[in-house]
ChimeraX commands (.cxc) that place a marker at each C-alpha (Angstrom):
marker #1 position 8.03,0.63,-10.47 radius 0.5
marker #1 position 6.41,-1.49,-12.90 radius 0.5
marker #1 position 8.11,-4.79,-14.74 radius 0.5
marker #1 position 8.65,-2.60,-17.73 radius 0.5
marker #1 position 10.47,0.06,-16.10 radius 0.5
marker #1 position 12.13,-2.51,-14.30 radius 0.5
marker #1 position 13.34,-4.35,-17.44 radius 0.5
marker #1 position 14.32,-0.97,-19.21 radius 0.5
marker #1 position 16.47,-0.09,-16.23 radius 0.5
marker #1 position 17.96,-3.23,-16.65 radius 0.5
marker #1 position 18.70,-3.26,-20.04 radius 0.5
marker #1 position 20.75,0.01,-19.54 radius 0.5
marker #1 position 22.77,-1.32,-17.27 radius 0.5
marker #1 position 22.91,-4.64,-19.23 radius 0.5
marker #1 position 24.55,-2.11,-22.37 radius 0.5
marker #1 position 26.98,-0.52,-19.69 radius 0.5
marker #1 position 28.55,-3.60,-18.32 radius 0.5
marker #1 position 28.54,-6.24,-21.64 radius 0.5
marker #1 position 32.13,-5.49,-22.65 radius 0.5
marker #1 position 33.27,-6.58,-18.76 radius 0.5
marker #1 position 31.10,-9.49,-18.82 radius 0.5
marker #1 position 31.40,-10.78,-22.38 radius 0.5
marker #1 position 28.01,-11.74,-22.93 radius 0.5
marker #1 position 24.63,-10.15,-22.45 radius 0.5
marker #1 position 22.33,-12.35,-21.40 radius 0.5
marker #1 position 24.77,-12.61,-18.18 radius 0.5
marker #1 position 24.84,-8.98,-17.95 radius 0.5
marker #1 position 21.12,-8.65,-18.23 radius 0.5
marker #1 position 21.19,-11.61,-15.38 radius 0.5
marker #1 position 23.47,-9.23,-13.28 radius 0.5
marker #1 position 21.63,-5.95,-13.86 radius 0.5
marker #1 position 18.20,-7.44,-13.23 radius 0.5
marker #1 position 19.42,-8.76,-9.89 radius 0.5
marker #1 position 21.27,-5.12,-8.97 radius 0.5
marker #1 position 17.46,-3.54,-10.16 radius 0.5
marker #1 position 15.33,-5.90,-8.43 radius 0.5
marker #1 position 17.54,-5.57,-5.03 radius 0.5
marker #1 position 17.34,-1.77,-5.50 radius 0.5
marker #1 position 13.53,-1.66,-5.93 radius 0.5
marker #1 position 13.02,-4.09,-2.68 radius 0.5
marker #1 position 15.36,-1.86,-0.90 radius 0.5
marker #1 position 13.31,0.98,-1.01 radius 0.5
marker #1 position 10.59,-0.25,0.85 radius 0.5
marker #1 position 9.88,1.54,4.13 radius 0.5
marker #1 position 8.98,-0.36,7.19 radius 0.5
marker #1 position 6.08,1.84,8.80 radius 0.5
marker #1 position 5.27,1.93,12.27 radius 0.5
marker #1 position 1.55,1.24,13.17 radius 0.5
marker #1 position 0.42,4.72,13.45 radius 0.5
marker #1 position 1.46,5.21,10.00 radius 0.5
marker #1 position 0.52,2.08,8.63 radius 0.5
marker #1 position -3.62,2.64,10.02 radius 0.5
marker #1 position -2.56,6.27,8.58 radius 0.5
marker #1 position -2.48,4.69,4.99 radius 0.5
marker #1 position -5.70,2.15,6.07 radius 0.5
marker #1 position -7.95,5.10,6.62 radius 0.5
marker #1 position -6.75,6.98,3.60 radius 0.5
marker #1 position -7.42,4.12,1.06 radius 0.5
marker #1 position -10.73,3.42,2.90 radius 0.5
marker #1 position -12.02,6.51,2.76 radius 0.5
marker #1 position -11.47,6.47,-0.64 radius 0.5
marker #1 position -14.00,4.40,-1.17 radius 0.5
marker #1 position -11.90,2.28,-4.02 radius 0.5
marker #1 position -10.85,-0.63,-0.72 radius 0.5
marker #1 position -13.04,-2.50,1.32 radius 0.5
marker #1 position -12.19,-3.08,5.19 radius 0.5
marker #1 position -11.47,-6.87,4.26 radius 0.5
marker #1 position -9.30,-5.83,1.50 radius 0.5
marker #1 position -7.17,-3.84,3.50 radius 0.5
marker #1 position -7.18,-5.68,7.01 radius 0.5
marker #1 position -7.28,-9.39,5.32 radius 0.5
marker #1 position -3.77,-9.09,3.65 radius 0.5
marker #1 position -1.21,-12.07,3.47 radius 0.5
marker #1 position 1.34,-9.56,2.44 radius 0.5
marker #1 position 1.57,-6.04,2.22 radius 0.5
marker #1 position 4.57,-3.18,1.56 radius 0.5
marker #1 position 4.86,0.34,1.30 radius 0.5
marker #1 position 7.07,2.05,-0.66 radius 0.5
marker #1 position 8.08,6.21,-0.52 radius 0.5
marker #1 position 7.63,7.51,-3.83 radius 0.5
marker #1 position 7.99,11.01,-3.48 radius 0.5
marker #1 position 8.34,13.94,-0.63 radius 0.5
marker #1 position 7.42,17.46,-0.93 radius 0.5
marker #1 position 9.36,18.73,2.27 radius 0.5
marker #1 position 6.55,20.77,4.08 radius 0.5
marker #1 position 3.64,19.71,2.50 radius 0.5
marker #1 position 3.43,15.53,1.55 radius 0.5
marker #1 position 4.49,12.78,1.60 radius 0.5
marker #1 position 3.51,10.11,-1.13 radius 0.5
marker #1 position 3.27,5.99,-1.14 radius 0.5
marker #1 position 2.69,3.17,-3.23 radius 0.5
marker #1 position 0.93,0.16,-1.30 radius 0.5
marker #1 position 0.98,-3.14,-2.36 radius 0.5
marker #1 position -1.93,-5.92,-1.06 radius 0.5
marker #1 position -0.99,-8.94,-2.06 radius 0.5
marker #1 position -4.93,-10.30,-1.33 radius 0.5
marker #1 position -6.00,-13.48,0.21 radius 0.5
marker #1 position -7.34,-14.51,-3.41 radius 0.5
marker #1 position -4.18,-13.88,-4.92 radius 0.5
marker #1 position -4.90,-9.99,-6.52 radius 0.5
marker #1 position -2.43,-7.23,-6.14 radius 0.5
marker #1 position -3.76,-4.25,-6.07 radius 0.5
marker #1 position -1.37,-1.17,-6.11 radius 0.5
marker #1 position -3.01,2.36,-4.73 radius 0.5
marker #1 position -1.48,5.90,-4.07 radius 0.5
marker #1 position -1.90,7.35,-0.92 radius 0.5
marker #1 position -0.78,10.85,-0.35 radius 0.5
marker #1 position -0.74,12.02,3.75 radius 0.5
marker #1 position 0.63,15.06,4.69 radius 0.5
marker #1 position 3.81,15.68,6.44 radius 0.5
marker #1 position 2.48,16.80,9.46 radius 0.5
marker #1 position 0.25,13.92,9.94 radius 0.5
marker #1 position 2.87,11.58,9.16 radius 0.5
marker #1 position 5.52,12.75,11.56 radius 0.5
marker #1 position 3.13,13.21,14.20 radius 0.5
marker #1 position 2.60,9.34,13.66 radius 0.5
marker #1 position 6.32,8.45,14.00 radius 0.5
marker link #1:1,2 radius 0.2
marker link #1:2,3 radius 0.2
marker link #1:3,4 radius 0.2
marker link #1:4,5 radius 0.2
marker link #1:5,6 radius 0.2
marker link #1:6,7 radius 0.2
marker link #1:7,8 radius 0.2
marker link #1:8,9 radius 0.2
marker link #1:9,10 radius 0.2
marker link #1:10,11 radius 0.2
marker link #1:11,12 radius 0.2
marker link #1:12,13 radius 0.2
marker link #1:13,14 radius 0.2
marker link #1:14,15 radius 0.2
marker link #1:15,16 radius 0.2
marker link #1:16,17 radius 0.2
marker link #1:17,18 radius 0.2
marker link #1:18,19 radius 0.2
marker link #1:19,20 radius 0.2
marker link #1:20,21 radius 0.2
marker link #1:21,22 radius 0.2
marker link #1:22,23 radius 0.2
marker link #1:23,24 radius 0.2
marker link #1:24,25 radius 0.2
marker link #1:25,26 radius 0.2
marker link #1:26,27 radius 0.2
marker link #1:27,28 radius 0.2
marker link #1:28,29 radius 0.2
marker link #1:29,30 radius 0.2
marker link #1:30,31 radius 0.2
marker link #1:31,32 radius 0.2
marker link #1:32,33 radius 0.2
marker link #1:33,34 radius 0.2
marker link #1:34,35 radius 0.2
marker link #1:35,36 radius 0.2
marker link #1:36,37 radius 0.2
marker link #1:37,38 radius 0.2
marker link #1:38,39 radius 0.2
marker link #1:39,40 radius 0.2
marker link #1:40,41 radius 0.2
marker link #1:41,42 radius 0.2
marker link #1:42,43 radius 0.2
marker link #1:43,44 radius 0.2
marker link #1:44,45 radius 0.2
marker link #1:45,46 radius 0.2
marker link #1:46,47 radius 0.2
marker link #1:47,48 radius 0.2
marker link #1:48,49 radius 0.2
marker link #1:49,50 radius 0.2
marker link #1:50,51 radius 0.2
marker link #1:51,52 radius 0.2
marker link #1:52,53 radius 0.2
marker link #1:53,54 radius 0.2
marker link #1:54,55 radius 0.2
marker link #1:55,56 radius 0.2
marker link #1:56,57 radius 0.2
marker link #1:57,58 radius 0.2
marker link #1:58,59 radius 0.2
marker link #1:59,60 radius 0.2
marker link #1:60,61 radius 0.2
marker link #1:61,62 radius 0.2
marker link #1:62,63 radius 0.2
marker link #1:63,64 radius 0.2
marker link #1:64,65 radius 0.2
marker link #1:65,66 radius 0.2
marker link #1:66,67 radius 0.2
marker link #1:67,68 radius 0.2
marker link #1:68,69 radius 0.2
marker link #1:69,70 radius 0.2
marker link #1:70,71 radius 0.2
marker link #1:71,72 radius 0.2
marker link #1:72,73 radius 0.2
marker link #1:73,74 radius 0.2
marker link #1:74,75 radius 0.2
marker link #1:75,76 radius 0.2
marker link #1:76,77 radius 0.2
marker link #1:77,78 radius 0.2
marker link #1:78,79 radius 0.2
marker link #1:79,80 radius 0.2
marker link #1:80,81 radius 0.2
marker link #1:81,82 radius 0.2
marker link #1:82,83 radius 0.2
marker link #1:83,84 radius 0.2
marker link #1:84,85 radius 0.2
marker link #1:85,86 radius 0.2
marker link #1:86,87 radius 0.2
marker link #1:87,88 radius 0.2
marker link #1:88,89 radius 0.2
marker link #1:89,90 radius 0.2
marker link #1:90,91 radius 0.2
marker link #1:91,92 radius 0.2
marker link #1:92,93 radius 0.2
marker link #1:93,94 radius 0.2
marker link #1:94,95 radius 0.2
marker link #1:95,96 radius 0.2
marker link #1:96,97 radius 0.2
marker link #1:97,98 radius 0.2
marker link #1:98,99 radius 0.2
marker link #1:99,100 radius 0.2
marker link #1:100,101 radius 0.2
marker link #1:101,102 radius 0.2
marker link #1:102,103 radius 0.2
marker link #1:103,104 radius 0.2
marker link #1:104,105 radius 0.2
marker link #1:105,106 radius 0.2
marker link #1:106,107 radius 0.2
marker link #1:107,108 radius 0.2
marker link #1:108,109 radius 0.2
marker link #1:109,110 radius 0.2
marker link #1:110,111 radius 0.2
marker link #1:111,112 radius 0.2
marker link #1:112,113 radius 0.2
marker link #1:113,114 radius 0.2
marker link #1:114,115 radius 0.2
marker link #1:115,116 radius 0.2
marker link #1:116,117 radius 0.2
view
């Protein structure tokens, strides 16, 4: 999700809730915090046969060098979609020792993934 589909989500919610609240820069305060807590919470915490799973993938690639990938101070994954039988599909984020993010999409498929789990 990027900031600007995080601020239009916001915003919506912002236009829902202003009459409760009574002002709108509160409600935009409230509905950023409700978006931003929704967006973390959708993270998945990947066990390490699936994490080297996405590793390989962006590797191969060619796009990610080894010390981009293994050299992380902070990483996450995130599910962004599921074709049941065939795929599953990820957003990484690599927050880089030099203080890049990159964002990639990795697609594995299903079988791969729940033989990892």
């Amino acid at each position: 999700m990027t900031k600007s589909e995080i601020f239009v989500k916001a915003h919506k919610i912002a236009k829902e809730i202003i009459e409760s609240v009574g002002d709108y820069m509160i409600a935009m305060s409230f509905a950023l915090k409700q978006v931003y807590k929704e967006y973390a919470d959708s993270f998945i915490d990947p066990n390490y046969n699936q994490i080297r799973l996405i590793q390989s993938k962006l590797i191969r690639s060619g796009k990610y060098s080894i010390s981009d990938i293994f050299m992380n101070a902070e990483d996450g994954v995130r599910e962004i979609a599921h074709k049941a039988g065939a795929y599953y599909g990820f957003n990484v984020y690599a927050k880089l020792l030099h203080g890049r993010e990159k964002i990639a999409k990795v697609f594995i498929s299903e079988k791969l993934w729940d033989e990892a789990c």
